[in-house]
C-alpha positions in Angstrom: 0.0 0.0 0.0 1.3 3.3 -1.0 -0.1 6.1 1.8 0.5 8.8 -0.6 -1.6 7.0 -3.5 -4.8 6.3 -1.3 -4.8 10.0 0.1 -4.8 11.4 -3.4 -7.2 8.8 -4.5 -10.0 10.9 -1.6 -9.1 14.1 -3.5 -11.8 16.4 -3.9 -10.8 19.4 -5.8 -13.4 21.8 -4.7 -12.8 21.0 -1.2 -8.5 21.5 -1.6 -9.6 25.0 -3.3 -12.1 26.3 -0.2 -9.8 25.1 3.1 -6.8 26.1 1.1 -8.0 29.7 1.5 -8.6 28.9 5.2 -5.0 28.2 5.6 -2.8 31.4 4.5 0.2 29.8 5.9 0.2 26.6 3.7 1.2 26.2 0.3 -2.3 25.1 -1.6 0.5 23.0 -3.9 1.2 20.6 -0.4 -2.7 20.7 -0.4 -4.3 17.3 -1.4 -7.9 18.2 -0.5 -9.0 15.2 1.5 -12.2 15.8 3.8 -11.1 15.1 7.7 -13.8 12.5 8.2 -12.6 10.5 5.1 -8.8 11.3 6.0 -10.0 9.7 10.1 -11.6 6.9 8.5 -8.3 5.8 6.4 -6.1 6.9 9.6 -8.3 3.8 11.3 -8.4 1.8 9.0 -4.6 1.7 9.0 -3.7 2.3 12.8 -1.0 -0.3 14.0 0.0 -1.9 10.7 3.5 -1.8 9.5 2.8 0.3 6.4 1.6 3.3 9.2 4.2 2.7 11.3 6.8 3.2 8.7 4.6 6.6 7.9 5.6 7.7 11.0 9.4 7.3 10.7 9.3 9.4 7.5 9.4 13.3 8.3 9.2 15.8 7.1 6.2 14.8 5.0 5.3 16.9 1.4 1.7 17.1 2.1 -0.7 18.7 4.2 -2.9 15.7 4.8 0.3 13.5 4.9 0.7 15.4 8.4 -2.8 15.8 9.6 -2.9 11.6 9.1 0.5 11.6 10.9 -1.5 13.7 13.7 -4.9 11.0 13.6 -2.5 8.0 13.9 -0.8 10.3 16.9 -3.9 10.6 18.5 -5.2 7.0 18.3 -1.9 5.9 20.5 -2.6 4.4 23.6 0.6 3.9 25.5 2.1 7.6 26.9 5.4 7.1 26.5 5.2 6.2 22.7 2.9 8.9 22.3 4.8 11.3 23.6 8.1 10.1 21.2 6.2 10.5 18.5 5.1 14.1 19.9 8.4 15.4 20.5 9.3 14.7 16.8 6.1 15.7 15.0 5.4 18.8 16.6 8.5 20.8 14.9 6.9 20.2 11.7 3.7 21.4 12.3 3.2 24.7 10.4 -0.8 25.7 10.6 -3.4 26.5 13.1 -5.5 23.6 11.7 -3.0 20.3 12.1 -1.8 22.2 15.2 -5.8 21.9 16.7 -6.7 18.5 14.9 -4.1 16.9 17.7 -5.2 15.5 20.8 -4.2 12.2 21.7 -6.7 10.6 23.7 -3.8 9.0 25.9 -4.2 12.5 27.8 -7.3 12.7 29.3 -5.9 10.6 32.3 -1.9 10.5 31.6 -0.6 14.5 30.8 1.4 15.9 33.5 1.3 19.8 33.2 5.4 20.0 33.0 4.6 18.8 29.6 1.8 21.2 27.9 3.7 24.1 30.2 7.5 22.8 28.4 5.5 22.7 25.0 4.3 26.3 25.5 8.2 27.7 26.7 9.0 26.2 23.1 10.9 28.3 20.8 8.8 26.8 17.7 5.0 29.2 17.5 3.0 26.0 16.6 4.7 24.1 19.4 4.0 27.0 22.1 -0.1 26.8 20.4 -0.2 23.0 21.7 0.9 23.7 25.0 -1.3 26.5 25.5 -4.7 24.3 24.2 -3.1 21.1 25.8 -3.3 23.1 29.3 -6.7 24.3 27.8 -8.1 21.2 27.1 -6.8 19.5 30.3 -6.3 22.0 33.2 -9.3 24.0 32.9 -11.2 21.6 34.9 -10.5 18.9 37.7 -7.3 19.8 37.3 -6.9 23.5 37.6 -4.5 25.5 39.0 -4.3 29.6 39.2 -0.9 29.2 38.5 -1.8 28.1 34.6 -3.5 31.5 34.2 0.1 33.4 35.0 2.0 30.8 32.8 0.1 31.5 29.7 -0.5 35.6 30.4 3.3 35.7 30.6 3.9 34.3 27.1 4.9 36.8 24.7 4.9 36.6 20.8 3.9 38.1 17.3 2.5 35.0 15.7 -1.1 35.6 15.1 -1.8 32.1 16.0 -0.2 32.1 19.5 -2.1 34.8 20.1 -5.3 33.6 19.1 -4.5 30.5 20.7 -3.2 32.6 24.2 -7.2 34.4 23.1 -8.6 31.5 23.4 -7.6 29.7 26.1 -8.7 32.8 28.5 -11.9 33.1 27.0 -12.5 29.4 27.9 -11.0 30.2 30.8 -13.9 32.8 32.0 -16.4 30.7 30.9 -14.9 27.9 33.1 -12.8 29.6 36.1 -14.6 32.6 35.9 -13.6 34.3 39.5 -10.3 33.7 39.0 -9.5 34.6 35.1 -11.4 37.5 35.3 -8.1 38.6 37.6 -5.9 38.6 34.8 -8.4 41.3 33.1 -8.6 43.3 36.2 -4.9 43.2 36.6 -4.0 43.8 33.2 -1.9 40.9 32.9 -2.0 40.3 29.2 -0.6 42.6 25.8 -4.0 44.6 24.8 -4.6 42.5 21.2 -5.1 39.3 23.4 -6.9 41.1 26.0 -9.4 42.5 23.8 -9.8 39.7 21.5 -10.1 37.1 24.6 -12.7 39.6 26.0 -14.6 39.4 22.4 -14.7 35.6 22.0 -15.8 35.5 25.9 -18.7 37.8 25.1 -19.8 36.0 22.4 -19.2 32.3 24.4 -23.5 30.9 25.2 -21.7 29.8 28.9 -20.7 33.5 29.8 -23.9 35.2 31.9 -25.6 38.6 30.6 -23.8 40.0 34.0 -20.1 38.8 33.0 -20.4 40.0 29.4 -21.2 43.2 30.5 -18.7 43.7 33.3 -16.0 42.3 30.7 -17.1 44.6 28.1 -16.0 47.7 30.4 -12.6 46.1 30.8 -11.8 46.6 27.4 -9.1 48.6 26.2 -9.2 51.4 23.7 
């Protein structure tokens, strides 16, 4: 079986032309245009046989969906340890928002020790920094949060528009989950003013954010 074959086999033109333009940092060329349920499906369908786990030795890949399978076949790992091997040399290649969010082994729900997601976001790589940021999103917003997360990510510092969105994100999901304590980092002016208005934005518009928060939040902005 050749990998590269069967994903341009699932090619749908159309498709390749409209996420292309949802990607500006990816060359359409490495584009394929493979929808992500079909690409999951094939990434199951070859899970644990040698042919994938050769695909995983070989990076840097050409192709877009070469690396969102790679992330799939990441995220279908059960054992830790392997999974996080095969982290720790995939994430340097990752170069858009969308492979970047696609990847979240399941291994992690019980496993992920924060020195990880917080070691991932002190990387010097911007897509690397973005997975540490959600990872601690994802994971230590709930059961296992911590104030201390809050300061970690407020003190990260960059011009990538997608660590910022990401850094956006995570403290708009953090209001609408750890409200009495996030809403310190707002009152305090803890983070640069883009991500502080755009986190207040996305929190305003969040369904789990109450009349009474929104509007409080809204007079935090800055102008």
């Amino acid at each position: 079986m050749n990998i590269q074959e069967s994903l341009f086999s699932m090619q749908d033109s159309g498709y390749r032309d409209f996420h292309s333009r949802l990607m500006p940092t990816v060359d359409k060329n490495t584009v394929i245009g493979v929808r992500v349920p079909e690409l999951r499906k094939f990434a199951k369908s070859i899970y644990g046989t040698p042919e994938a786990e050769a695909f995983l030795q070989k990076l840097p890949h050409t192709y877009y969906e070469e690396n969102n399978l790679h992330a799939f076949l990441i995220e279908m790992n059960k054992d830790y340890d392997k999974t996080l091997c095969l982290l720790e040399a995939f994430l340097p290649y990752i170069d858009n928002w969308a492979t970047c969010d696609m990847l979240t082994p399941k291994c992690f729900k019980k496993n992920l020790p924060d020195i990880k997601a917080i070691e991932w976001m002190n990387s010097s790589h911007s897509y690397t920094v973005r997975f540490g940021i959600e990872m601690l999103m994802k994971f230590f917003l709930d059961d296992k949060f911590d104030p201390k997360y809050l300061d970690m990510v407020a003190s990260v510092r960059s011009e990538h528009y997608y660590v910022k969105m990401m850094i956006a994100w995570y403290f708009a999901t953090a209001l609408s989950k750890q409200y009495d304590e996030a809403i310190k980092i707002f009152t305090n002016k803890k983070l640069p003013v883009w991500e502080h208005n755009k986190a207040i934005q996305k929190a305003t518009e969040s369904l789990r954010i109450t009349p009474e928060q929104k509007y409080f939040l809204k007079k935090l902005k800055i102008k």
